[in-house]
N, C-alpha and C positions, 0 to 999 in steps of 0.2 A: 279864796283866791290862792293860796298859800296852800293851800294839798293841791288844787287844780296842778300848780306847776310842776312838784313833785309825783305828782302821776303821770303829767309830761315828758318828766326827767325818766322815769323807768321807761315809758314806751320809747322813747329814744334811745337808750341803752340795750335793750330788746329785741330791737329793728337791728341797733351794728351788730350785735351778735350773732343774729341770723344771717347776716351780710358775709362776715367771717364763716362760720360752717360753710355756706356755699363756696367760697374762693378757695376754702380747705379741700373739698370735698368734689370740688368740679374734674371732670374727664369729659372726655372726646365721648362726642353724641354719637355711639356705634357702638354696633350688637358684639358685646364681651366675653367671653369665655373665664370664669376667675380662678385662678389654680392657688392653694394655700401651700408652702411649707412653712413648716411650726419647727423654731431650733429653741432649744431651750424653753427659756418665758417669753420668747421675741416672737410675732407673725409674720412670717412675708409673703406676701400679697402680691402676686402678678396676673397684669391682663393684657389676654392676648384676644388683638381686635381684628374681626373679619367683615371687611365692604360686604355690603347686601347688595348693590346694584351691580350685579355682574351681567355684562351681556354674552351672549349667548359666545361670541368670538371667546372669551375670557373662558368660557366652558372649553371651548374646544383644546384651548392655547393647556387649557388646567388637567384635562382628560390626557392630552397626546403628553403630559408631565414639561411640557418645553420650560415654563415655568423654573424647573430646576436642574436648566443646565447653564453653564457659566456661560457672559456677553461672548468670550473670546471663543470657547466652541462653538456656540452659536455662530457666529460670524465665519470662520474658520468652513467651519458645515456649510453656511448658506452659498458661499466663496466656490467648495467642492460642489456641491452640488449644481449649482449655475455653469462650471465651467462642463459638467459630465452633459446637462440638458443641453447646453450647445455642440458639445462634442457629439450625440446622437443626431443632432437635429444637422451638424455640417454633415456627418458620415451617413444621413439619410440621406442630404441633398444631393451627395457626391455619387452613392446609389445610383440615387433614380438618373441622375446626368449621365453618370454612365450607360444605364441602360436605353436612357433616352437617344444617345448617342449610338450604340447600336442598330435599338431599330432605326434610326435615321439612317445609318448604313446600309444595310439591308434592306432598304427600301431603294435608296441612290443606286447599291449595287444592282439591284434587280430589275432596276428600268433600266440602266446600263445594258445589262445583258439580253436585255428585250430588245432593246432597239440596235445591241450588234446582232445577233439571232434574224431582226428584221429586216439588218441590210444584209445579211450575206443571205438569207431566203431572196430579197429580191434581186441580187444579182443569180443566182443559180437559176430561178424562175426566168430569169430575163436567158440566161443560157438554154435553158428546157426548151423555151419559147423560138429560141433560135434553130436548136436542133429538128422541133417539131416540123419548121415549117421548109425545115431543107429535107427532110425525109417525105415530106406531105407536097414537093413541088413537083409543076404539073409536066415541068423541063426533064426532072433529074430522077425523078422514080422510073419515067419511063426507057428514059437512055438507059438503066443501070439493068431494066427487066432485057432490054436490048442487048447488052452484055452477055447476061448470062445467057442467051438463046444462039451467040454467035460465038465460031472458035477461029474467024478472021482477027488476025491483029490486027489489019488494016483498020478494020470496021471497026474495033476496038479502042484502036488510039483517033479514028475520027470520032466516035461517042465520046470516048474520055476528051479532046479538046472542047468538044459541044459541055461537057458537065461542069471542067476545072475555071471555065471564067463566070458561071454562078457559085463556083464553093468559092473561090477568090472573094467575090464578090460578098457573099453573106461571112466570110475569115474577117474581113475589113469592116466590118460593122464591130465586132468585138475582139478586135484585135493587141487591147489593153488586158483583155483578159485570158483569151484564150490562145494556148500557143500552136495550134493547128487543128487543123479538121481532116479527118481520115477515112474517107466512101469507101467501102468495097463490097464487091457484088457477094454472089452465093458461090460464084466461083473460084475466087479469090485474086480478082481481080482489082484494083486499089485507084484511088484517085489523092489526090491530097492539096488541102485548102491551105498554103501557106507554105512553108520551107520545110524543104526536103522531097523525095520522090521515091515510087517501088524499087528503082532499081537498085538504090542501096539494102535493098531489105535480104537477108541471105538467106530467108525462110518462107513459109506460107503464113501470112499473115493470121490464116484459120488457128495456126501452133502459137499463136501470141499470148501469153498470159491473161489480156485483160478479153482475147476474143474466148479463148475458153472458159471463161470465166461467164461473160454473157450466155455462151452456147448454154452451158452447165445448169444455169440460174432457167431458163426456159421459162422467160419473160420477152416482152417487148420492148420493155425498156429499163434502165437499170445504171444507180449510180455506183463506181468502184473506188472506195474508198484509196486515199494516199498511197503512195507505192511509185519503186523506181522502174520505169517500163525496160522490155527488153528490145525493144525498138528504136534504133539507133538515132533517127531524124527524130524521135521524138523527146528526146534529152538535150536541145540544143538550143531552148529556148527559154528561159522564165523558171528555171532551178531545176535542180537533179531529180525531186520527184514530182509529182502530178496527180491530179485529182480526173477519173474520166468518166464521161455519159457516154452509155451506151444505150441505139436506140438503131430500130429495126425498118426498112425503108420499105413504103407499101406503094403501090400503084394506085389511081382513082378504083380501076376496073377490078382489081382483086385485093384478096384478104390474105396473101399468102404472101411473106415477104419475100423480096428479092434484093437485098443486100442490108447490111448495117452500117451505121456509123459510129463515128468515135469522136467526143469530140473531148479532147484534151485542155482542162484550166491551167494555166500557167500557176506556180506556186508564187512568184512575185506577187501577183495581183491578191492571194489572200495576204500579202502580208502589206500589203497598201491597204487594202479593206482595214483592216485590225491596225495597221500603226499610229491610229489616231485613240486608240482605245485605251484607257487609261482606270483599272478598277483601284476604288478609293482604298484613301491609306495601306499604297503601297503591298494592293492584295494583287492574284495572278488569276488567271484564265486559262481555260483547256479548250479544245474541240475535240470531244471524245465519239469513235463510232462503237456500234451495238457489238462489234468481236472484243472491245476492250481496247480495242489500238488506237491509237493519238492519229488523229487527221491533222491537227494544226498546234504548234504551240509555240505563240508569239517570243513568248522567252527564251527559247533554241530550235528555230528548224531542225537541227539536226536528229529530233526526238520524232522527226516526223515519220508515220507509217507505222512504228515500233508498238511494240506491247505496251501498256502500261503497267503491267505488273513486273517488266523485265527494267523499268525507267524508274521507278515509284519506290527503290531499294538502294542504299550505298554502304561502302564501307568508309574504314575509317580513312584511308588515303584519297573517299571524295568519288571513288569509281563505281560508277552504277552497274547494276547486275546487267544492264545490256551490254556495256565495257567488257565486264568479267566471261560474259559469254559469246564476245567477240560478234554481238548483230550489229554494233554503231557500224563495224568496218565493213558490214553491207551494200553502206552506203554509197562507198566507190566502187560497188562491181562495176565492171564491163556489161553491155549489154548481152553480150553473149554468153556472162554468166547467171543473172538474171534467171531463175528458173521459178519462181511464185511471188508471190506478195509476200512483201515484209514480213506482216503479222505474223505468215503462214510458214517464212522460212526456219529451217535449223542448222544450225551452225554444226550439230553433235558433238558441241560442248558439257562437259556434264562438272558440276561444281561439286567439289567436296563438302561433309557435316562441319568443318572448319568454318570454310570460305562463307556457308549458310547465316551459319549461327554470328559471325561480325559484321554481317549484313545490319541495316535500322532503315528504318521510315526516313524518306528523303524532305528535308524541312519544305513546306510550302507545295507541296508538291500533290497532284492526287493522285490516291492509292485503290486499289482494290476494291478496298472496304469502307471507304468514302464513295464510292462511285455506284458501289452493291446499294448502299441509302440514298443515291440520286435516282438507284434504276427503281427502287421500291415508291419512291415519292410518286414518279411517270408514272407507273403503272397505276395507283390509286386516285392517280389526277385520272389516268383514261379511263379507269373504270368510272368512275364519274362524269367523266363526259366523253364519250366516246366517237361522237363527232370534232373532236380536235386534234387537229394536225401540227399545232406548235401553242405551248406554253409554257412558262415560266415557272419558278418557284422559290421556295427559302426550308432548308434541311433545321429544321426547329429541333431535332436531336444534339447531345450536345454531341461535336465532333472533335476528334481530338488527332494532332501528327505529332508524334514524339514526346508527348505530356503537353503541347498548346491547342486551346481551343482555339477553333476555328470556327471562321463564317463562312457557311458554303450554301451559292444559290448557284441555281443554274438555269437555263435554256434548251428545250429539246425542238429539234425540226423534224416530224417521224416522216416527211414526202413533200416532192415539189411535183405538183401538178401532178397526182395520182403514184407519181414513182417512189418507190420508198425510200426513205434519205438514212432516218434513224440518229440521226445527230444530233451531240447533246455539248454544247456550251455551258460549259462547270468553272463557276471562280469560286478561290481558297480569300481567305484575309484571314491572319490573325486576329484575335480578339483582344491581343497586346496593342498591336498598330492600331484599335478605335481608339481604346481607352488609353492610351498612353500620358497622352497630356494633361489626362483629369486626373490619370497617376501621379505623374512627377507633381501639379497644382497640390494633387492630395499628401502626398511626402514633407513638399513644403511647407504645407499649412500645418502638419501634425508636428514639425520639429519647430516653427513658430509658436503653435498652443503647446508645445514642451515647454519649449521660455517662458510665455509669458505665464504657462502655468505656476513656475518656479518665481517669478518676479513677481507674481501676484502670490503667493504662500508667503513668498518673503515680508511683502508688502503688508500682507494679513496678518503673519504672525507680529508684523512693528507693531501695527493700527492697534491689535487689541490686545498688545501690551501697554501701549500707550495710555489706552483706555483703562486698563485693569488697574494701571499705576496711578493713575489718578482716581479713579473710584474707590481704591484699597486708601488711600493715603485718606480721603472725605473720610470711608470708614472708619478709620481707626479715630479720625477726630470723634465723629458723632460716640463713640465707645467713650471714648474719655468725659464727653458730657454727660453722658447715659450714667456715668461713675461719680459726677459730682462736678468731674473738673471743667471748668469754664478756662481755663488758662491753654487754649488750642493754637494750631498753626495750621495756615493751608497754604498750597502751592497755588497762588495768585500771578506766577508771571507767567502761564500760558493764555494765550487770546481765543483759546475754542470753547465751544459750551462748558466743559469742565472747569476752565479755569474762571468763567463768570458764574458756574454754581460756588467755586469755591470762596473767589466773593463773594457772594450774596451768602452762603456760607457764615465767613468772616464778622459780615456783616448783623447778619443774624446772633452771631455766638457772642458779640461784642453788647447789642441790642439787648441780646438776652442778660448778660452781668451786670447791666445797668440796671435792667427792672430788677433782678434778682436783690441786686445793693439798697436800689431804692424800697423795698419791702420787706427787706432787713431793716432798713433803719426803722421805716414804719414799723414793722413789728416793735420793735427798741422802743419807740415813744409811747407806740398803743400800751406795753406793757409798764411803763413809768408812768401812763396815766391813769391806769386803772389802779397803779398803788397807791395815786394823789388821790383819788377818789375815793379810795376805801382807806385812807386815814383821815379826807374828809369828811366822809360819811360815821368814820366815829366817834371824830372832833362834834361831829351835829349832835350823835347820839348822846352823847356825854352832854351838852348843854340841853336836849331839852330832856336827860334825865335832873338835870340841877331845876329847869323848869316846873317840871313835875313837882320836885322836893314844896319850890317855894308855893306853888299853888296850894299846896297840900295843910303849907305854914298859913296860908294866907283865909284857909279854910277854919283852922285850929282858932286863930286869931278872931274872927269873925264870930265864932259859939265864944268866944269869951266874952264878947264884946255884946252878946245877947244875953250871955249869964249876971253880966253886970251892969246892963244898963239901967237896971232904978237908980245905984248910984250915977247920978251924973256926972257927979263933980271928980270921981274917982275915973271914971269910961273917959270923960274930955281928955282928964291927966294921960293917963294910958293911952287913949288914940291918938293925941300928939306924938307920944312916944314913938308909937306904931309906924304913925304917916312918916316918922324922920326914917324908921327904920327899911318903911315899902321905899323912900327914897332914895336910900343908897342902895336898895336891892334893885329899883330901875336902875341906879346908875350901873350898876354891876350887868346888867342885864345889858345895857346899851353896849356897854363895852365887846361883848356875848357877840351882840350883831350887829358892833362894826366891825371883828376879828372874821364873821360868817362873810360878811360882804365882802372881804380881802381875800378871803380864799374863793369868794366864788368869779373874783377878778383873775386871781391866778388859774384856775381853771379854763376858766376863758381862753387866754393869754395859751395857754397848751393845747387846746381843741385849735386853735389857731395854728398853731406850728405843725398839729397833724394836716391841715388842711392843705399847707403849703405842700408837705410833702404828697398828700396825695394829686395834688397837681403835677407835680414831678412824673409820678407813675402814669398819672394820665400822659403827658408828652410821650414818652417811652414808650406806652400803648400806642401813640398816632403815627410814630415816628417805623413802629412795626407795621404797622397796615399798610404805610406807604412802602415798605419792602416789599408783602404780597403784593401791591399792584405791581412791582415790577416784575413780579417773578409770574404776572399775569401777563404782562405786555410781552417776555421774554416767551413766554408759552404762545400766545400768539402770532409774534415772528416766523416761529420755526411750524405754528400752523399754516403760516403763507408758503413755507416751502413746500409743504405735503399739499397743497390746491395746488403748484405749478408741477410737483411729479404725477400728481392724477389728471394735472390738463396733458402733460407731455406725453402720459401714456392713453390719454385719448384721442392727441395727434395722429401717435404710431396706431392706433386701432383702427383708425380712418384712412392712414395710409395702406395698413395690410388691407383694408378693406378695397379702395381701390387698385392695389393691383392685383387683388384678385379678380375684379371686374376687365382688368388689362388682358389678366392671365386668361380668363375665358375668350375674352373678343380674339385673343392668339391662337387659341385651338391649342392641337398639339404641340405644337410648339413653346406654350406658356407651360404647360403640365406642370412642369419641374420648378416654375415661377411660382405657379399659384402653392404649392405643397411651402414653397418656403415663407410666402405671405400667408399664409396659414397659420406657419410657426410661430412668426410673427408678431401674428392676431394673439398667439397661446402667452408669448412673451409681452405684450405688453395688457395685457386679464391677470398675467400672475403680480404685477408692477402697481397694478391700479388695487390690487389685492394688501398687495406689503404698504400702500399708501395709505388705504381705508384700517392697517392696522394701524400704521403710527397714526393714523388720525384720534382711534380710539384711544389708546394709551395718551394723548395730548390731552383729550377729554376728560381722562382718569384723573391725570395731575391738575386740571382744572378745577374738577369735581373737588381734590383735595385741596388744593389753594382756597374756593370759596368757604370751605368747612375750616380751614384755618382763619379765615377772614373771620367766618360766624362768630368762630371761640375768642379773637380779639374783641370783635361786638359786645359778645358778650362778659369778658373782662372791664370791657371800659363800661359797659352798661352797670356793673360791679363798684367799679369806681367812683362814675357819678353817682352811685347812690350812700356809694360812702361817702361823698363829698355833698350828697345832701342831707342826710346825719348829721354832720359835722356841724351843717351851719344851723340846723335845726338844734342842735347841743349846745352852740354858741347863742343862740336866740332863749332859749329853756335859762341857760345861767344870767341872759339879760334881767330876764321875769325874775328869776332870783334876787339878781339886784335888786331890782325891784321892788320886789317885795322884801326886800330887808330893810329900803328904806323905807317903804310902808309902814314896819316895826320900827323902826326908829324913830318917826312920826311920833306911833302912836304912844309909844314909849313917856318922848317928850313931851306931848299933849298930858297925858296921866301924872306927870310929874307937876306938870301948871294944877292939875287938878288938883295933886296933894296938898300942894302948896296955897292953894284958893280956902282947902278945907281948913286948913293953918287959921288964913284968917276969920272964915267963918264959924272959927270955937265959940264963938263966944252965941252965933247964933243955935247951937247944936243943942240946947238943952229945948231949944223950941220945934227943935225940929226930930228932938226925942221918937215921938211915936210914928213920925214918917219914916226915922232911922229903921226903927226896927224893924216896919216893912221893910224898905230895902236892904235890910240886914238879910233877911229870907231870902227874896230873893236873889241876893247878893251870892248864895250858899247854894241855888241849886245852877246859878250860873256855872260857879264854881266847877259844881260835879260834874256839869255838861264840859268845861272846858278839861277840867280832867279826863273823862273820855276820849276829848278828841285827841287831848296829847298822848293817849297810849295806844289809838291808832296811829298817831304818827310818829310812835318808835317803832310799832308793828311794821309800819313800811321804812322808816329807815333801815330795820332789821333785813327785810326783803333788798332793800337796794345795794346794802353789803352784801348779799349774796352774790346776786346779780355780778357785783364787780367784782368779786370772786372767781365767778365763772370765768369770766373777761378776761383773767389774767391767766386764769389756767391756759383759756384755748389760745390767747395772745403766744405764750411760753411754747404749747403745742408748734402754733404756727413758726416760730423762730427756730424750734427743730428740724422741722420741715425743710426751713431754707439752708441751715447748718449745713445740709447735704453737700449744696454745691460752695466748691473752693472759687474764692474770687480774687 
C-alpha cells in the first residue's frame, strides 16, 4: 500500500509537469513562419503569423497592395475619388440635358417654321386662288378681249365700268391683304380694283418694272418678289414696299391672252401674318428669296427687298454694308425714281480695301454662307423627293456667326399652285440662348462642389487625423506591452469606437497584470514547493537509509541468535537485551514517522495555498472571456449598421430601378432621367460593395475574437487541470498520512510484541526449535524487505529528480513573466 501511493505521488507530479511545459510552450493555433537571430549565447525567436482563411475579397484588397496604404490616404482617396465619379456623372447629366435640350429646340423650332411656312403658303394660295378666278371670269376676260379690239374710249370706259364693279368686288374679299388689284388689257389699257386710278399714272403701264419683269419671265404666271414699285397709286396703302402676282387673263374661247393682272400684297398684312411668331429662346427668322434678297424680315422691315449679302455685314459703328453703300436710302425713292428691283438696283457706290476689311458678320443675322447650307440641304431634300413643293428642315452642320454656333432650320415654299414661289423661311438661335440656363445651373453647381469640395478635404483631413490620432496613441500602448510594460495609458474620454477600443483596451491591459501578478505569485509558491518537496524527499531518503541500516542490524542479530541458540540460557540473556534494544529502535523509528507525517501535513497545507491561487487565475481567466463577449457584442452592433447600409443601398437600387421604368414609360423625354437613375443603380452596387467589405472584415475580427475565446478555453482548460493535480496531490499526501499512521500502528503493535516476548522468556527455551524455524525464516523475510527498501530509495531517488525538474521549469517560468513590468 505504501509504494502504491508513492507511485501515485510521482504520476502526480508528472501529470503538473507536463501541465507546465504546455502553458510554457502554448501559441496561437496559426500557420508560423519562425525567424531565429542568435546574439551572442542568447536566441531570439520570433513568429510571424499568417491567417489561412483568406477570402478571395482579402486576395484582391492584398494583390491591388490597398493593404498598405494608411486609414487616412485611404479615406482622403476614397473622398477624391467619390467626389471625381460624381463630378463625371453631374458633367454627364449636364451633357446630355443640354443636348436634350437642343434637340428639343430644334424640333419646337422646326414645327414653328412649318406651320408659319403653312400659313403664309395658305394665305398666298388663297391669293393665287383669287387671282385665278378673276383672270378665269366669264364677265371680265371677255370685256378686257373687248378692249383690246376697240380704240373707242367711249366703248372703253363703258367695258371698264362693266369690269371695275367685279374687281371692286373680288378687292373686298381680300382687302386685309391685298392693297389693289390692277387689269390691264394688251394695250395698255388699265382698270384698278381698289384706290387709285390710270390717270395718275405718267407712263405706260407696259414700262412698269413689275410689268416688264412678267413680259421678260414669259410665263403665265409669276410671283415678284419684295420691291418698292414705281407706280404711284400703288405705294399708298399697306407699306412702302410690296409683294406682287402676276398672272395673264385668258378668255373661255382662246388660249392667247389678252391682258394681265397685278395683284399687289399689302406689306402690313405679312407682318400681321408673322407678328404672332415667336422663335424659341430668343432666336430670329428670315423670308429669303432664290436671288439671295430678303422678302420679309420680322425684326426690320426696312431690310426688306435688299440683298442679303449687302445686310448680313457691319462695321464697327453698327452700319451695314447696305448703309455704306447707300441702298437703305432706296427706300425713299420717289416713284419716278424707281428704275428696278431692289435687289437688282445700284447705287455705284464702290467701297474701299479699308471700308472691306472692318466689315464682320452681323450677330443673329443670316449670311451667305449660312443660306449656301440651307440651299444645299433643299436641293438634297428635292433630290429625294422631287415631288415636293414645300418642306422643312434642320442644318446638322455646325454653324457658326462670328465664333457662336448656331441653330439654324428652315422652311422652303418652291410654288403656289404650279407658280414658282422659291421661298425659303430660315430661323438663326444661338446655341447660347438653349443652353444658357443649364450654363449658369452648371456654373453654380461647379463653385458649390468647389466648396463643398474644400469643406469636405477639410472635413477629411480632421476625420482621419482624428483617427490616426487615436489609433497611433492604441499603438504606441500595445508597443509598450509588446516590451514588457504593462504600466499603459489610453485616451478613454472619446465616446466613438476608438475610444471604447481603448477601453476595452484599458480593460484588457489592466486584466492582463492581474493574471500576469497572479502567475508570478504562483510561479513563487510552485517554486518554494518544489524546494519543500525535495528537502522532503531527502529527509525520507535519509530515514529510510537509517531503515535499511537497522534492518541490516536486525539481520546480523538474528545469525547470532542462530549461532547461539544451543545455549539457551545465554540467547534468552541476549534476546532480552536485543528486544530492549529493537525497542528503543521502534521508539526511534516512531518518532521517524510521526516527524514524516508532520511534513506530509505541511505539504498538504501548501498544495492548498497553490490551489487557492490558482482559483484566483481562474477568475482572471472568466473575468477575460467576459471581455471578448463584449468585444463580440460590440462587433455585432456595428454588424447591425453594415445590414442597414446594404438595406439602404437596396432601397436606392429599387428606386433607380424604378425610375428607370418612369424614364422609359417618358420616352424622350425621360432619356436624360433614366442615364442618371442608371448612375444611380452604379452608386448604390458600389455602396452595397463597400458594405459587403466591412461586413467581411467584421467577420475577420470575429473569426479572431473566437480564436481568442479558444485560447482562454484553453487556458482555463490549463487551469482546471492544474487545479485537478492539486487536489489529486492533496488526496496522494492524505494516503501518506495515512499510511504513516498505518506505520505507526504497526510500529506499536511490534513494540506490544517485544514486550509479550519479555514475558514469554521464560517460555522460549520450549519453544527453542520452533525458534529456530522462525529464525529462518525470519532472515529471508528480512532480505525480501531489504529489497524492497532499495527499491524505495531507488524511487525516492527518482522522485528527487523529478522535483528537480520542477523547480527548474518553475524558475524557467518565473523568467518568462519577469518580462513584463507591473
Amino acid at each position: 500500500m505504501g509504494f502504491d501511493s508513492l507511485g501515485r505521488i510521482k504520476a502526480v507530479i508528472v501529470k503538473a509537469m507536463r501541465k507546465v511545459r504546455k502553458l510554457i510552450q502554448f501559441k496561437p493555433k496559426r500557420k508560423s513562419i519562425k525567424t531565429a537571430n542568435i546574439k551572442g549565447n542568447k536566441e531570439e525567436v520570433s513568429y510571424t503569423y499568417a491567417v489561412n482563411d483568406k477570402n478571395w475579397f482579402e486576395k484582391v484588397v492584398r494583390l491591388s497592395k490597398m493593404n498598405k496604404i494608411k486609414i487616412g490616404i485611404k479615406i482622403n482617396l476614397s473622398f477624391a475619388i467619390t467626389i471625381i465619379l460624381l463630378s463625371v456623372v453631374l458633367g454627364y447629366s449636364l451633357i446630355t440635358l443640354s443636348n436634350t435640350m437642343i434637340e428639343q429646340a430644334k424640333e419646337s423650332t422646326l414645327g414653328l417654321m412649318e406651320q408659319t411656312g403653312n400659313n403664309i403658303k395658305i394665305v398666298l394660295e388663297e391669293i393665287d386662288n383669287l387671282a385665278m378666278s378673276i383672270t378665269r371670269d366669264i364677265t371680265i376676260a371677255p370685256a378686257i378681249d373687248e378692249i383690246n379690239k376697240t380704240d373707242d374710249e367711249h366703248m372703253r370706259a363703258r367695258l371698264a365700268s362693266i369690269i371695275k364693279p367685279y374687281l371692286n368686288a373680288y378687292y373686298s374679299y381680300r382687302v386685309d391683304t391685298i392693297a389693289n388689284l390692277t387689269l390691264v388689257s394688251n394695250t395698255g389699257y388699265g382698270i384698278i380694283g381698289g384706290e387709285g386710278t390710270f390717270e395718275e399714272l405718267r407712263f405706260d403701264y407696259r414700262d412698269s418694272i413689275t410689268a416688264k419683269e412678267f413680259a421678260q419671265s414669259g410665263v403665265n404666271s409669276l410671283w415678284i418678289d419684295t420691291h418698292i414699285s414705281d407706280i404711284a397709286f400703288l405705294r399708298r396703302k399697306g407699306g412702302n414696299t410690296t409683294i406682287s402676282l402676276m398672272k395673264s387673263v385668258y378668255t373661255a374661247t382662246s388660249m392667247k391672252s389678252v391682258g394681265s393682272l397685278q395683284v399687289n400684297i399689302r406689306e402690313d398684312s405679312m407682318e400681321r401674318i408673322l407678328e404672332n411668331v415667336q422663335i424659341p429662346h430668343n432666336g430670329y427668322f428670315f423670308i429669303v428669296g432664290n436671288k439671295d434678297n430678303m422678302i420679309f424680315n420680322p425684326q426690320n422691315i426696312k431690310d426688306n427687298g435688299l440683298l442679303i449679302e449687302d445686310l448680313s455685314y457691319v462695321n464697327g459703328e453698327g452700319k451695314t454694308k447696305a448703309d455704306l453703300l447707300k441702298k437703305t436710302e432706296l427706300l425713299s425713292l420717289q416713284d419716278k425714281d424707281v428704275r428696278d428691283l431692289l435687289y437688282k438696283m445700284d447705287t455705284e457706290v464702290e467701297l474701299d480695301e479699308k471700308t472691306l476689311k472692318d466689315l464682320h458678320e452681323r450677330d443673329g443675322y443670316i449670311n451667305l454662307r449660312v443660306f449656301e447650307k440651307v440651299k444645299e440641304s433643299i436641293n438634297k431634300i428635292q433630290m429625294e423627293n422631287k415631288q415636293a413643293t414645300s418642306f422643312g428642315g434642320i442644318i446638322e452642320e455646325d454653324v457658326t456667326i462670328n465664333g457662336k454656333r448656331m441653330l439654324v432650320t428652315f422652311y422652303t415654299i418652291r410654288e403656289i399652285k404650279n407658280t414658282p414661289l422659291e421661298w425659303t423661311l430660315v430661323s438663326i438661335t444661338p446655341l447660347e440662348n438653349i443652353t444658357r440656363d443649364v450654363n449658369s445651373i452648371a456654373g453654380f453647381i461647379v463653385l458649390i462642389g468647389i466648396v463643398c469640395v474644400i469643406v469636405g478635404l477639410l472635413l477629411s483631413v480632421l476625420i482621419t487625423g482624428d483617427i490616426s490620432l487615436g489609433i497611433g496613441k492604441l499603438i504606441k500602448s500595445m508597443n509598450k506591452i509588446k516590451e514588457g510594460d504593462l504600466e499603459v495609458n489610453s485616451d478613454t474620454d472619446r465616446r466613438d469606437e476608438i475610444g471604447r477600443l481603448g477601453v476595452s483596451f484599458m480593460d484588457m491591459a489592466e486584466n492582463l497584470k492581474k493574471l500576469i501578478g497572479s502567475i508570478k505569485n504562483a510561479s513563487d509558491i510552485a517554486v518554494e514547493s518544489s524546494q519543500s518537496v525535495s528537502a522532503t524527499c531527502e529527509q525520507n531518503y535519509s530515514s529510510i537509509q537509517e531503515f535499511s541500516a537497522m534492518l541490516e542490524e536486525m539481520k546480523d542479530e538474528i545469525n547470532s541468535q542462530t549461532q547461539e541458540i544451543e545455549n539457551n540460557d545465554i540467547v534468552v540473556n541476549q534476546l532480552s537485551e536485543q528486544i530492549q534494544v529493537i525497542i528503543d529502535d521502534f521508539t526511534n523509528v516512531n518518532n521517524i514517522v510521526t516527524g514524516a507525517k508532520r511534513l506530509s501535513e505541511d505539504g498538504k497545507d501548501t498544495v492548498n495555498t497553490l490551489k487557492i491561487n490558482a482559483d484566483e487565475v481562474k477568475k482572471t481567466i472568466v473575468e477575460f472571456s467576459e471581455l471578448i463577449g463584449s468585444l463580440r457584442k460590440e462587433s455585432a452592433e456595428i454588424s447591425k449598421i453594415t445590414s442597414v447600409i446594404k438595406g439602404i443601398s437596396s432601397q436606392t437600387n429599387l428606386l433607380a430601378l424604378n425610375a428607370t421604368i418612369e424614364a422609359a414609360r417618358a420616352g424622350e423625354a425621360g432619356k436624360s432621367f433614366s442615364v442618371v437613375a442608371s448612375e444611380i443603380k452604379k452608386l448604390a452596387q458600389q455602396s452595397r460593395v463597400s458594405a459587403n467589405y466591412i461586413e467581411s472584415k467584421l467577420k475577420n475580427i470575429g473569426k479572431t475574437i473566437e480564436k481568442t475565446n479558444e485560447a482562454v478555453k484553453s487556458s482555463n482548460e490549463v487551469i482546471s487541470g492544474h487545479d485537478h493535480a492539486v487536489i489529486e496531490t492533496i488526496n496522494k499526501l492524505d494516503n501518506i498520512v495515512v499510511f504513516m499512521d498505518n506505520i505507526f500502528s504497526a510500529i506499536t503493535s511490534v513494540t506490544d510484541y517485544v514486550h509479550n516476548i519479555e514475558d514469554a522468556r521464560c517460555n522460549i527455551i520450549k519453544s527453542m526449535e520452533r525458534l529456530n524455524g522462525s529464525t529462518k525464516n525470519n532472515i529471508r523475510e528480512i532480505q525480501n524487505i531489504s529489497a524492497a527498501m532499495d527499491e524505495q530509495v531507488d524511487l525516492i531517488k527518482h522522485l528527487l529528480s523529478l522535483s528537480e525538474d520542477l523547480s527548474t521549469l518553475s524558475s524557467r517560468l518565473e523568467q518568462t513573466i519577469n518580462i513584463f513590468r507591473i
